[in-house]
Each structure stands twice: as structure tokens, then as C-alpha cells.
Backbone as JSON, one array per atom type, in Angstrom:
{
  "sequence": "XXXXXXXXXXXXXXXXXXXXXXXXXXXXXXXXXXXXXXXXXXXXXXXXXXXXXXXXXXXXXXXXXXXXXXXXXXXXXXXXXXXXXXXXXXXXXXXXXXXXXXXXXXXXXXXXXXXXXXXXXXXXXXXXXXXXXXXXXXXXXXXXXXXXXXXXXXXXXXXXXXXXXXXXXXXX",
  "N": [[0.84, -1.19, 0.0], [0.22, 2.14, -0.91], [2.4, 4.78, 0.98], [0.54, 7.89, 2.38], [2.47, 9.99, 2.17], [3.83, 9.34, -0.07], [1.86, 8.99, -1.94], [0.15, 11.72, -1.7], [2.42, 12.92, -2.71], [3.22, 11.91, -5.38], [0.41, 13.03, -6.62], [1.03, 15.44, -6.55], [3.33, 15.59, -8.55], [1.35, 14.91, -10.5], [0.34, 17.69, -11.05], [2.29, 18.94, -11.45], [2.87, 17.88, -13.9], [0.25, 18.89, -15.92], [0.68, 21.22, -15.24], [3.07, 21.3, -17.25], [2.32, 20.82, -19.72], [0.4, 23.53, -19.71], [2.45, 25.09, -19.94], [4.16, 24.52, -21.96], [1.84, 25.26, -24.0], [1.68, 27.78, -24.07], [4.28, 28.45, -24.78], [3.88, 27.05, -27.37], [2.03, 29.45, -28.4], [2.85, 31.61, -27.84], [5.1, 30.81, -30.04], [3.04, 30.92, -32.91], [2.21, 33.71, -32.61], [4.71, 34.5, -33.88], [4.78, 33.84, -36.48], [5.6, 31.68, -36.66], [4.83, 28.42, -37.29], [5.91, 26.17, -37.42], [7.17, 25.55, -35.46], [5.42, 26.11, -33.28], [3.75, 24.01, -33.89], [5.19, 22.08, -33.05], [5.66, 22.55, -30.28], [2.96, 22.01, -28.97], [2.42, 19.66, -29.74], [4.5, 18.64, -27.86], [2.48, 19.8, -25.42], [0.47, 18.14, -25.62], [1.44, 15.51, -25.47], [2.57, 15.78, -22.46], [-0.18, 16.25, -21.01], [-0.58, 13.48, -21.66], [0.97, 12.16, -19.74], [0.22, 13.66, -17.4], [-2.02, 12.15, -17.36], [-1.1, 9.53, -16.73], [0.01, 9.46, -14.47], [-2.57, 10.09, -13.18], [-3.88, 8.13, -13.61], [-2.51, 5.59, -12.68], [-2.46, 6.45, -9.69], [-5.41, 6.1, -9.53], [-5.17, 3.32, -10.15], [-3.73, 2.45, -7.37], [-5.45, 2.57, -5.66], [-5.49, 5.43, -4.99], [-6.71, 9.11, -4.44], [-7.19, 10.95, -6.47], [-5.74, 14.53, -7.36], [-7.38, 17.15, -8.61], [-5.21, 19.88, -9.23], [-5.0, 23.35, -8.93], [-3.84, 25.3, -11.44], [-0.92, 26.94, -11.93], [-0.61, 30.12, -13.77], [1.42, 29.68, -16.64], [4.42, 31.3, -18.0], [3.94, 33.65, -20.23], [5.33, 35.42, -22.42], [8.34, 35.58, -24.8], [11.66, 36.2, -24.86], [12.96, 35.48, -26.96], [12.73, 32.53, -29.82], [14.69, 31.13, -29.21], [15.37, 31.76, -26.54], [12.87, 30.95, -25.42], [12.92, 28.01, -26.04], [15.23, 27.4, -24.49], [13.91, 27.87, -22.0], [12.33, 26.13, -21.69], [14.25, 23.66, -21.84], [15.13, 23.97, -19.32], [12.63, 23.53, -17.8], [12.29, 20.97, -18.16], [14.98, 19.7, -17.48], [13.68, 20.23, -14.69], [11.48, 18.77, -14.21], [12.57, 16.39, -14.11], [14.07, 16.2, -12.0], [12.08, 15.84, -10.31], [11.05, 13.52, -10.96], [12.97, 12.07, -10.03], [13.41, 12.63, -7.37], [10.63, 11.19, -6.87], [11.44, 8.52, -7.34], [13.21, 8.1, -5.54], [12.16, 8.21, -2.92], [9.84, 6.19, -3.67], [11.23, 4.2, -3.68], [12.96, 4.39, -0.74], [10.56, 3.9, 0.44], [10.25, 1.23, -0.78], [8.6, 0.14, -2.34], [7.6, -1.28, -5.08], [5.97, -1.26, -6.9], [5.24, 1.02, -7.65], [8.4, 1.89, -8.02], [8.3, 0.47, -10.7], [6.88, 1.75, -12.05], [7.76, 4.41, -12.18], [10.29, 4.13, -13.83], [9.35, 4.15, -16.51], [9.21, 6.97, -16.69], [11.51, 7.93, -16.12], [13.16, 7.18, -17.94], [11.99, 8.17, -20.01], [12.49, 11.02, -19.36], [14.94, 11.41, -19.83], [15.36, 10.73, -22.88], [13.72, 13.34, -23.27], [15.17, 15.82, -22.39], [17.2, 15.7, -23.53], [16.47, 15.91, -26.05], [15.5, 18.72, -26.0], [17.72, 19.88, -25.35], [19.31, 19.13, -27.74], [17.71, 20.82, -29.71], [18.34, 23.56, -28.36], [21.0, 23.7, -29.14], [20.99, 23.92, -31.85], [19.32, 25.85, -32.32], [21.08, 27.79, -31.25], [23.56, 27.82, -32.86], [21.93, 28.75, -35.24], [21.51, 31.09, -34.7], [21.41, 34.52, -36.15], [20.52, 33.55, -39.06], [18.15, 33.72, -40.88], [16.94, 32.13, -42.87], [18.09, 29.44, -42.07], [16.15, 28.99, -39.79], [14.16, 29.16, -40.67], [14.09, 26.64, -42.1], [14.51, 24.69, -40.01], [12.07, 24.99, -38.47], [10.16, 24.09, -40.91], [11.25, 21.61, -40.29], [10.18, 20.51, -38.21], [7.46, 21.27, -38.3], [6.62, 18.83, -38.82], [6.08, 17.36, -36.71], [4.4, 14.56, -34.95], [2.14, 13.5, -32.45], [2.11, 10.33, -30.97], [0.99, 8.07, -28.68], [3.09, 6.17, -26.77], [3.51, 2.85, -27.78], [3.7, 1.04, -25.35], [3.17, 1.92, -23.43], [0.32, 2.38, -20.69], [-2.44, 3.33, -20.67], [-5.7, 4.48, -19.49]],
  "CA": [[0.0, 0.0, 0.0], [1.28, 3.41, -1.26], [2.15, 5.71, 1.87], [0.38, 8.96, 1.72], [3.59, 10.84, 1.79], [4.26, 8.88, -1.36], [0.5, 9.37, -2.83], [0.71, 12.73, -2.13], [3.91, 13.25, -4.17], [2.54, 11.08, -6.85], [-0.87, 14.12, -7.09], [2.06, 17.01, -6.53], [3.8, 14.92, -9.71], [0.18, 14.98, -11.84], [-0.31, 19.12, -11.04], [3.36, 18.98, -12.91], [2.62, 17.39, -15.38], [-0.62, 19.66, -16.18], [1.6, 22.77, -15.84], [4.19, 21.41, -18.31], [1.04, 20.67, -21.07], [-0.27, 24.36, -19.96], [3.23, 25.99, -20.46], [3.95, 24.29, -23.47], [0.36, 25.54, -25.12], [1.88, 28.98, -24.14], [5.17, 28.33, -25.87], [2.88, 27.51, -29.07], [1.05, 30.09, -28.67], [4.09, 33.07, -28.43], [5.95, 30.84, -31.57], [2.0, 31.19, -33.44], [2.3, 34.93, -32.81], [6.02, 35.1, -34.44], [3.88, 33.32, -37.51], [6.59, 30.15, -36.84], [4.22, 27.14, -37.36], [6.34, 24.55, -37.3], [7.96, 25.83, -34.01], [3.87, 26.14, -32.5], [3.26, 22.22, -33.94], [6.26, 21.44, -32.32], [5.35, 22.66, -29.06], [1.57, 21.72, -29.33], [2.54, 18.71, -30.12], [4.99, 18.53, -26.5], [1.68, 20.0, -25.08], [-0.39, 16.81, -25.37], [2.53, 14.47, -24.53], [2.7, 16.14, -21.07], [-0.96, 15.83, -20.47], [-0.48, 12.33, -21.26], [2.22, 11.82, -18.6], [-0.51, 13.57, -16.44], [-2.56, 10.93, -17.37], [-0.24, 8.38, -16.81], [-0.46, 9.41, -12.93], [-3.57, 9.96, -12.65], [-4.18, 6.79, -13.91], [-1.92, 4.92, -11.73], [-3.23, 7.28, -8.43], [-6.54, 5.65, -9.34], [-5.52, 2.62, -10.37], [-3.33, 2.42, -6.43], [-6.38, 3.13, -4.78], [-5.36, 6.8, -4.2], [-7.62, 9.95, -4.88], [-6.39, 11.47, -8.02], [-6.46, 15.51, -6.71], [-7.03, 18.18, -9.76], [-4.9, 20.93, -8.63], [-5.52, 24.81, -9.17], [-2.68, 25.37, -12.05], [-0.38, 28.41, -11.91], [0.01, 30.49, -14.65], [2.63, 29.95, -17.15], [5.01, 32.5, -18.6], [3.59, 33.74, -22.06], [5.66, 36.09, -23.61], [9.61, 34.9, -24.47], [12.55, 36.97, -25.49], [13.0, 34.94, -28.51], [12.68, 30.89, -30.07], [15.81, 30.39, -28.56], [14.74, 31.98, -25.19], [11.35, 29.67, -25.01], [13.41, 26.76, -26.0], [16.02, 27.4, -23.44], [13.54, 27.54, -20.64], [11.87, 24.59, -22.32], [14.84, 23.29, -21.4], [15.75, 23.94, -17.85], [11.6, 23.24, -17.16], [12.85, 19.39, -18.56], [15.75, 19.49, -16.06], [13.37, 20.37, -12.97], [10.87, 17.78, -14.04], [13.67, 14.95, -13.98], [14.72, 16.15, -10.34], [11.19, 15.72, -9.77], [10.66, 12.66, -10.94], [13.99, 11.09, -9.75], [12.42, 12.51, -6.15], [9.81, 10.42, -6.33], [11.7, 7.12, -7.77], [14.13, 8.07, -4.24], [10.86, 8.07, -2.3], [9.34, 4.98, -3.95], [12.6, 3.24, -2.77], [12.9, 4.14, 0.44], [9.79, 2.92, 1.5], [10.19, 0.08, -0.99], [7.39, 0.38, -3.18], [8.05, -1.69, -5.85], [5.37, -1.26, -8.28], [5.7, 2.61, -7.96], [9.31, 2.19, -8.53], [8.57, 0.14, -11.86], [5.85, 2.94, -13.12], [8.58, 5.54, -12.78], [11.17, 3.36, -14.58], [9.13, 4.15, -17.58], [9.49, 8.42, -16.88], [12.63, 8.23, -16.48], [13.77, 6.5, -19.59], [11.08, 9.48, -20.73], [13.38, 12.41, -18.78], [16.43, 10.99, -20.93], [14.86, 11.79, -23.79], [12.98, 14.87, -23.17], [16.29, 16.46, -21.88], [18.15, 15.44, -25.04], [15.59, 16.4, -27.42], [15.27, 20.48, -25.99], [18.97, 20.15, -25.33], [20.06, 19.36, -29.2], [16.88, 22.11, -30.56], [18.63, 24.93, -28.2], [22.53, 23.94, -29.89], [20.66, 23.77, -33.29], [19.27, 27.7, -32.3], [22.48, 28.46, -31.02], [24.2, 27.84, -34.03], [21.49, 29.37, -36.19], [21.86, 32.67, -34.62], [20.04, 35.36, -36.81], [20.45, 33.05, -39.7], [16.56, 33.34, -41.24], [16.7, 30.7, -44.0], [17.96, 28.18, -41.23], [15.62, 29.08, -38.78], [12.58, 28.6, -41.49], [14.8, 25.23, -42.6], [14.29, 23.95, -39.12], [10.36, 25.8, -38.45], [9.49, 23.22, -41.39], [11.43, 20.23, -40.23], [9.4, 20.77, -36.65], [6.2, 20.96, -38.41], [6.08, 17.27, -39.35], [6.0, 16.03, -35.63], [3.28, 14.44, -34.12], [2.37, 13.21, -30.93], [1.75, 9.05, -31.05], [1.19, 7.43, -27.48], [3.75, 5.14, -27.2], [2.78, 0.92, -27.53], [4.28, 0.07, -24.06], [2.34, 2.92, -22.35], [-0.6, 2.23, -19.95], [-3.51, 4.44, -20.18], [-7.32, 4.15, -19.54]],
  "C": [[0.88, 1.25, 0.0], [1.15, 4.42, 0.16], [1.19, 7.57, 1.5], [1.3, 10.2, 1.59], [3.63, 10.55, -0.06], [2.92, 9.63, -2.28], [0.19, 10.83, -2.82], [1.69, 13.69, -3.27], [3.91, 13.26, -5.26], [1.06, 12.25, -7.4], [0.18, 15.8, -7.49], [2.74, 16.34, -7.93], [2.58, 15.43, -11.17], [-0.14, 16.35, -11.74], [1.34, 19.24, -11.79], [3.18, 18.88, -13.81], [1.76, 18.29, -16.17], [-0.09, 20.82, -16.37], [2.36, 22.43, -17.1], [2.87, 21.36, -19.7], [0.45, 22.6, -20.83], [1.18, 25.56, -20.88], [3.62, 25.85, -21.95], [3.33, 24.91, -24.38], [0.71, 26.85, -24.94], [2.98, 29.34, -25.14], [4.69, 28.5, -27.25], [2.44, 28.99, -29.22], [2.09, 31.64, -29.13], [4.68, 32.61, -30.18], [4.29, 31.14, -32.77], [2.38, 32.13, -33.46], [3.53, 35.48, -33.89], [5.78, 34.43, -35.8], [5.33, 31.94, -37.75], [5.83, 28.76, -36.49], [4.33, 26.05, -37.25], [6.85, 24.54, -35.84], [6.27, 25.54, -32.82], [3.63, 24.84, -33.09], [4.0, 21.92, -33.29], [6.27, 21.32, -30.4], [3.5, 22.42, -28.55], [1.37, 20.44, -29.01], [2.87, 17.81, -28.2], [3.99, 18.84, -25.38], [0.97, 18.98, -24.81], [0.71, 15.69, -24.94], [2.28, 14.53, -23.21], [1.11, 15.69, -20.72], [-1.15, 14.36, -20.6], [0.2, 11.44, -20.5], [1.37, 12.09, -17.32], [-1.78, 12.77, -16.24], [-2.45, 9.71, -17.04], [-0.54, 8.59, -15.11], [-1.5, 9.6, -12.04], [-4.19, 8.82, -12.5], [-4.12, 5.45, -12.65], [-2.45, 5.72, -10.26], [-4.36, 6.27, -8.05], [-5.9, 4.07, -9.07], [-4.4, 1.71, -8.69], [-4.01, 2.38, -5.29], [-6.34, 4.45, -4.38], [-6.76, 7.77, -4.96], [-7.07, 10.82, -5.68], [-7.03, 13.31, -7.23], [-6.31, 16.34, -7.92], [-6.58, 19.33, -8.78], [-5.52, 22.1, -9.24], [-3.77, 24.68, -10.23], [-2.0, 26.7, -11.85], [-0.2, 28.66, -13.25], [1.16, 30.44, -15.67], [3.43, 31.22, -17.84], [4.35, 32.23, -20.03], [4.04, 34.9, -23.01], [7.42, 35.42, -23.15], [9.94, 36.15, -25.34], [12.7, 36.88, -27.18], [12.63, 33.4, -28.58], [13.64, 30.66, -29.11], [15.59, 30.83, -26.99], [13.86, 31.07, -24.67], [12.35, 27.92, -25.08], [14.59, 26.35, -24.77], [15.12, 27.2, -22.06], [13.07, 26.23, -20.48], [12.53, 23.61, -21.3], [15.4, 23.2, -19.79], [14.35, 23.72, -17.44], [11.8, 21.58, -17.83], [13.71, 18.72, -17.46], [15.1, 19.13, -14.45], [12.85, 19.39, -13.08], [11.69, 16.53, -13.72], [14.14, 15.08, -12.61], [13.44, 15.83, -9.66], [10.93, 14.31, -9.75], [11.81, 11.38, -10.3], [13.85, 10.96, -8.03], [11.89, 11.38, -5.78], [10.08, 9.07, -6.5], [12.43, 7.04, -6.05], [13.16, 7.73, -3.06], [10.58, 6.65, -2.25], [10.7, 4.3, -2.97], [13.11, 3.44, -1.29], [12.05, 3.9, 1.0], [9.27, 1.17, 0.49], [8.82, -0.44, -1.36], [7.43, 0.09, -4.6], [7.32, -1.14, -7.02], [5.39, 0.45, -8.2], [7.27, 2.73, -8.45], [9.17, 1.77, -10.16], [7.76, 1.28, -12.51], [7.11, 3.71, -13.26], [9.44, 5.3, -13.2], [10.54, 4.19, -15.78], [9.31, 6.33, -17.16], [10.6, 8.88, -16.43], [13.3, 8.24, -17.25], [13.22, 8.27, -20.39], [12.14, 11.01, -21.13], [14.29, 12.15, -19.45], [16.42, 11.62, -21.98], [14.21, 13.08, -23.68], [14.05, 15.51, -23.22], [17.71, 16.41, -23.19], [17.42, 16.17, -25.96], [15.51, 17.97, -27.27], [16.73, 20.53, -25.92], [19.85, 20.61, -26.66], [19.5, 20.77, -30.17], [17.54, 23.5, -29.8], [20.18, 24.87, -28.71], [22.13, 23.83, -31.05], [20.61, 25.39, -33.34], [20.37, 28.21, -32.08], [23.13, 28.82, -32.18], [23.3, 28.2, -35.43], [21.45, 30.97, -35.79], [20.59, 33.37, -35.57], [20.57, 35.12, -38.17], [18.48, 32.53, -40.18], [16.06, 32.32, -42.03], [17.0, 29.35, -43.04], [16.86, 27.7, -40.59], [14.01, 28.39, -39.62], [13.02, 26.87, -41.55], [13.61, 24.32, -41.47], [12.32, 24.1, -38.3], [9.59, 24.68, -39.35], [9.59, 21.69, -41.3], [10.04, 20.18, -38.92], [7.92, 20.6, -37.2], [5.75, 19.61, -38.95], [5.77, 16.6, -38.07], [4.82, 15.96, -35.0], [3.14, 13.44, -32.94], [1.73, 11.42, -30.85], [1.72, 8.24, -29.46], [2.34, 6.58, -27.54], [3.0, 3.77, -26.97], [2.59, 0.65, -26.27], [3.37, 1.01, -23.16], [0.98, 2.65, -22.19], [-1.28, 3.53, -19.85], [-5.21, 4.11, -20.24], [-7.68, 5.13, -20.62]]
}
């Protein structure tokens, strides 16, 4: 049985998750304004991911016996300096989530909570990637500088991605 320290943690985890899907949809929404479309699919896209991560714990909450709690969300930031600004924070809001979630794997394990440790097996593997993927798009901006033909280059690679659950992932 999950402690409620733990089950707690695990609801403070799913009001994360919900922020990262709201900030995201803000991200879109500034690269929309800068008429960069592929940059707003791109983050749109990272938008629904996240709420399916907060799905993923809500899921598991329920499916633990706990009481899944909808938090009150805070505001995200919605105006950025530049692409490479939004993608940079992108980035360091990737970082916090992985201290968050490595939290709660430290948690799970000290009270020896097996099947909570194997759920967050799978968002960690996640945090690997996530943290790679904003990492390589802010040394791609870096090195496009105020290079405009790149910047479109990469604006149209970005607009091909879409958001596919993965196979192995558990969701009601």
C-alpha cells in the first residue's frame, strides 16, 4: 500500500505534469504569434505528450487506490525573449521535471514500493529523452543565430512532428 507521503507526491507529480502541457500551449502560442508554425506544432505537439504523462499518474493514483487531486494550475510565462529563449527555458523546465521525478523514484525506494518504482522506470527513460531532445533544438538555435533561412529550414522540419502514445504505455 502506497504511503500517503508517497500518494501525495505522486498528485504534486500529476499538477506537474498539467503545468508542463499548460506551459507548453503557451510556448505555441508566443511561436504562433512570431507566424513560426512549425515551431507552434512542435510545441503543441509537447503539449499533449505532457498531459499524457498527467494521465499516466492519474491513472496509476486511481488505479493504487489513491484519490487522483485536480490541482488549481499556476500560470505559465507567455511572452519569451526569442525561439531560442522559449526553448532554453523549455529546457531547464525538462531538467526540474527529472529532479522531480527522480524525487519520487528516491521516495518509492525508500519505502520500498516496488510497483511505484517500476511505473517511474518508464518516466525516467522518458526524462532521458525529453532532456536530449530540448537540449540538441537549443545547440541547433544556437548555431542558427540570426540566420533566417535556417531558422525557417528547421520551423518546417518541426512541423512534421506528431504526438503518437507510445505501444508500451498504460492508459485508460
Amino acid at each position: 500500500m502506497i504511503s500517503e507521503k508517497l500518494m501525495s507526491e505522486l498528485n504534486e507529480q500529476l499538477k506537474h505534469e498539467l503545468f508542463s502541457s499548460n506551459l507548453y500551449l503557451a510556448m505555441a502560442a508566443y511561436c504562433a504569434e512570431e507566424d513560426l508554425m512549425g515551431f507552434a506544432n512542435f510545441f503543441r505537439v509537447q503539449a499533449e505528450e505532457e498531459r499524457f504523462h498527467a494521465m499516466k499518474f492519474f491513472d496509476y493514483i486511481i488505479e493504487m487506490n489513491g484519490r487522483a487531486r485536480i490541482p488549481a494550475i499556476d500560470e505559465p510565462k507567455n511572452n519569451f525573449a526569442s525561439i531560442l529563449d522559449a526553448f532554453r527555458q523549455a529546457y531547464t523546465h525538462e531538467q526540474f521535471v527529472t529532479k522531480r521525478i527522480y524525487h519520487l523514484t528516491d521516495l518509492a525506494m525508500e519505502e520500498r514500493e516496488h510497483a511505484t518504482i517500476s511505473f517511474l522506470k518508464w518516466f525516467v527513460d522518458e526524462q532521458v529523452e525529453e532532456e536530449s531532445m530540448f537540449n540538441g533544438l537549443v545547440k541547433k538555435l544556437e548555431r542558427i543565430a540570426d540566420n533566417p533561412n535556417a531558422l525557417y529550414m528547421l520551423d518546417g522540419e518541426l512541423a512534421q512532428r506528431t504526438f503518437t502514445p507510445p505501444s508500451d504505455a498504460k492508459q485508460a
